[in-house]
C-alpha positions in Angstrom: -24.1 -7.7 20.1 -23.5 -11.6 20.7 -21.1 -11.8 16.9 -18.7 -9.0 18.7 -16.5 -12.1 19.7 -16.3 -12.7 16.2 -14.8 -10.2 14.7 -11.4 -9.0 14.1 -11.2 -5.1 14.0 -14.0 -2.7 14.4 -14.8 -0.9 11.1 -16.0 2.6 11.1 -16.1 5.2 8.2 -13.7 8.4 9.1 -16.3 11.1 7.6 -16.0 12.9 10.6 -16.6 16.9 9.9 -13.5 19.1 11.4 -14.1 22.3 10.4 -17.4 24.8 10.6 -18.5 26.8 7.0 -16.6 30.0 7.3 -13.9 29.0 9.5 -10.2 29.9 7.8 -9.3 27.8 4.9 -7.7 25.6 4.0 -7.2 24.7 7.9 -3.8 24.2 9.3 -2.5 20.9 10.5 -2.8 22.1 13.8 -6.2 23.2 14.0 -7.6 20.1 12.1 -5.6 17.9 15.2 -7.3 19.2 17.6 -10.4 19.3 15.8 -10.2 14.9 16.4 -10.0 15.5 20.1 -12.6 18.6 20.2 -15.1 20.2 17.8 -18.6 21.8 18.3 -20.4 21.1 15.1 -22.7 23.3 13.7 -26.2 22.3 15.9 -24.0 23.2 19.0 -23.0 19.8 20.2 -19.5 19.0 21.4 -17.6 16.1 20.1 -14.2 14.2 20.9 -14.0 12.1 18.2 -10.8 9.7 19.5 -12.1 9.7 23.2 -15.9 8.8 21.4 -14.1 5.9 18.9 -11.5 4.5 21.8 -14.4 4.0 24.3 -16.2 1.8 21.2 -12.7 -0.1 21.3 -12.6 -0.7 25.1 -16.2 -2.0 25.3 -15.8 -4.3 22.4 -12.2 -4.7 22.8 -11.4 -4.9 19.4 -8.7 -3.0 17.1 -10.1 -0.3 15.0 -9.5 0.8 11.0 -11.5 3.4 9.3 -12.7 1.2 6.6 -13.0 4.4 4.5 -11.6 8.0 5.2 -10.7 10.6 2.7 -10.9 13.9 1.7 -11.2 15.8 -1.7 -8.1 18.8 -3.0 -11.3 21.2 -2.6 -12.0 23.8 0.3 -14.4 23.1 3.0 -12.8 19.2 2.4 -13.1 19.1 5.7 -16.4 20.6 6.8 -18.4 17.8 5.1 -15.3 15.5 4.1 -18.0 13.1 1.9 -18.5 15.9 -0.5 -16.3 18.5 -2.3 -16.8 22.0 -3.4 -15.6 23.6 -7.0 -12.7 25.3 -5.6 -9.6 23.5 -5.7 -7.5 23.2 -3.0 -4.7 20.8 -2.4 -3.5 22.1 0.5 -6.7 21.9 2.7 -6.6 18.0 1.4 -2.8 17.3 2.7 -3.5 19.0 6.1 -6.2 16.5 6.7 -4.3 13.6 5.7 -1.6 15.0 7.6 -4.2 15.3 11.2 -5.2 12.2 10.4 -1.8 10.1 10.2 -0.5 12.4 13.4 -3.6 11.8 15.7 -4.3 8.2 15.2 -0.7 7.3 14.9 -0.7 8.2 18.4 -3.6 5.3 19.4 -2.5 2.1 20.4 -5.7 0.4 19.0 -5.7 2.1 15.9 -4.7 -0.7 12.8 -5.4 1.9 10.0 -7.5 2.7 7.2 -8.8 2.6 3.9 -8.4 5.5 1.8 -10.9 6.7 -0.9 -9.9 6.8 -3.4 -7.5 6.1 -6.1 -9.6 6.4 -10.1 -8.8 3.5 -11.9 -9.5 5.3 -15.5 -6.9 7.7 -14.2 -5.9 10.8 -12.5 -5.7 14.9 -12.9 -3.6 16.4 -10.7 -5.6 19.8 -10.9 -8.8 18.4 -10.3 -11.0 19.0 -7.0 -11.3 14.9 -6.0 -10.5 12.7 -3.8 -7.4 11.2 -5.6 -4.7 12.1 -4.5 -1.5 11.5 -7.1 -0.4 14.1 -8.3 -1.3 16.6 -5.4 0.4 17.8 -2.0 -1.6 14.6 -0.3 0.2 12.2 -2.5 3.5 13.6 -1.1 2.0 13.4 2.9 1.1 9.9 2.7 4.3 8.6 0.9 5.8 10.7 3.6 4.2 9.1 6.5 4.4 5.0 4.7 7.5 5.3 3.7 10.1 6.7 6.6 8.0 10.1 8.1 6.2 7.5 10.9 3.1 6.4 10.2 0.5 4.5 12.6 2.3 1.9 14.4 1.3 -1.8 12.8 0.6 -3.3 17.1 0.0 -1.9 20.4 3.0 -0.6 22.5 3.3 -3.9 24.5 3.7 -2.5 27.9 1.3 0.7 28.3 1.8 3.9 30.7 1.4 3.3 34.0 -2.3 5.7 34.1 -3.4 4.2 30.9 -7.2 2.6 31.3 -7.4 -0.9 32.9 -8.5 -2.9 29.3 -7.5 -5.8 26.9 -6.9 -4.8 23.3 -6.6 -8.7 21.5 -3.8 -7.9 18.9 -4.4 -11.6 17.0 -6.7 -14.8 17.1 -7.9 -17.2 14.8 -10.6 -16.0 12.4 -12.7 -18.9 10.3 -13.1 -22.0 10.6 -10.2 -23.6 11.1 -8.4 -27.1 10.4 -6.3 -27.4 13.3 -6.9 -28.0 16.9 -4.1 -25.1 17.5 -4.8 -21.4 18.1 -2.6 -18.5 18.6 -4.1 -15.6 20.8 -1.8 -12.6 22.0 -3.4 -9.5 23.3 -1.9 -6.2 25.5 -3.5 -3.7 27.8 -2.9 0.4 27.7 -2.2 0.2 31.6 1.4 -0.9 32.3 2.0 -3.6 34.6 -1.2 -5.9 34.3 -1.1 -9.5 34.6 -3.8 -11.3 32.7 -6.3 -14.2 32.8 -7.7 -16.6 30.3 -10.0 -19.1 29.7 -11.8 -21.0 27.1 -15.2 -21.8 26.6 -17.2 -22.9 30.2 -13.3 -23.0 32.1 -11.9 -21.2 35.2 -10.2 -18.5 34.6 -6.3 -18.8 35.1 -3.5 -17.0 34.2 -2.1 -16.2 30.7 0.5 -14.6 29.4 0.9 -12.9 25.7 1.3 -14.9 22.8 -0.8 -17.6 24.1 -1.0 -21.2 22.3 -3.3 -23.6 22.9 -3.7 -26.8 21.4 -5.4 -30.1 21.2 -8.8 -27.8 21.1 -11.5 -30.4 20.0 -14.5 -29.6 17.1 -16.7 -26.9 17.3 -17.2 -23.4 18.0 -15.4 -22.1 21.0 -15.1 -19.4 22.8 -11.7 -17.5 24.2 -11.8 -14.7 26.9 -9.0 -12.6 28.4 -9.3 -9.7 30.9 -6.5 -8.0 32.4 -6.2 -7.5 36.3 -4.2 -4.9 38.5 -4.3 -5.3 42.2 -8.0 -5.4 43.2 -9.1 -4.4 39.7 -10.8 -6.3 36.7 -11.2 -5.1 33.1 -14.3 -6.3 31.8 -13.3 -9.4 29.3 -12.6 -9.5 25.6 -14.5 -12.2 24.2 -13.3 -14.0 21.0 -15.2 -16.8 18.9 -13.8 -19.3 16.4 -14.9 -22.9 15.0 -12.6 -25.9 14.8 -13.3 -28.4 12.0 
């Protein structure tokens, strides 16, 4: 889509089924984890949910947050996470929260998420919703924000040396902006890369992370990186922004 340069993070909703009806509940932490990297859903097709998402991120070369992603204290939470059943249970909510912070903690182009949902008319702690004071989740994701880990807030600067030959771009400017001075800085999974730039109709040359560039007349313009090992090219990230 030509906006793609645009945009910041790529947004998805994380109402990803884990689980089949009639599978053991509530699920354990470890069999919802692998669930996100393999699961045959109920019409028999196979899915790897983080491969699927992180091959959307290397195309568009953008970071990723679940702009919405919970689960209700209420088996089968996770078979269709969107809706809840009557029975109550708080532990098959905490495992999934639990999956969830462990897996994509573990992504270096994962930014985070949006969780529903917190009732603003208030709370019950033995209910079977999606809120989740009160409950076992409350206690996972204090756990994970406040000193258990948690997703990591940028890429691991220098990836592993096997790691796929892309550009993840970690900050540019977004708006319209003021000044004739933008800030880009951007990192690869593979370890080792040098990178190119260029802006608008330019050469390419090489760039290095942060990258500042000023004096940048009026206008819309438009900055591209791609990262380069040996003989190899990634395909460029492509990032828009207006000046004045």
């Amino acid at each position: 889509m030509p906006f793609y340069g645009r945009l910041d993070l790529i947004g998805l909703e994380g109402y990803f089924p884990l689980m089949l009806p009639g599978q053991a509940q509530p699920p354990s932490v470890a069999a919802l984890s692998a669930a996100w990297h393999s699961f045959t859903d109920s019409a028999g097709r196979h899915h790897d949910y983080v491969s699927e998402i992180a091959a959307v991120q290397r195309r568009i070369g953008k970071p990723v947050i679940f702009t919405e992603v919970g689960y209700a204290s209420a088996l089968g939470a996770t078979v269709r996470p969107a809706v809840w059943t009557a029975t109550v249970s708080q532990d098959e909510q905490a495992n999934a929260y639990e999956a969830l912070f462990g897996v994509f903690s573990q992504q270096p182009w994962f930014r985070g998420f949006f969780y529903w949902d917190m009732d603003a008319t208030g709370y019950d702690p033995a209910d079977n919703k999606f809120d989740p004071r009160g409950k076992l989740a409350e206690q996972t994701l204090r756990n994970w924000w406040h000193g258990g880990g948690g997703p990591r807030p940028n890429p691991q600067p220098s990836g592993s040396p096997g790691g796929p030959l892309d550009v993840v771009l970690m900050h540019a400017p977004s708006g319209p902006h003021n000044t004739g001075s933008a800030l880009f800085t951007f990192s690869s999974d593979r370890a080792g890369v040098t990178f190119s730039c260029r802006v608008d109709s330019a050469d390419w040359s090489p760039c290095s992370s942060p990258l500042r560039l000023d004096g940048v007349v009026g206008g819309f313009h438009n900055f591209a990186v791609r990262a380069e090992d040996g003989g190899q090219r990634s395909p460029p990230v492509v990032h828009g922004w207006t000046v004045g």
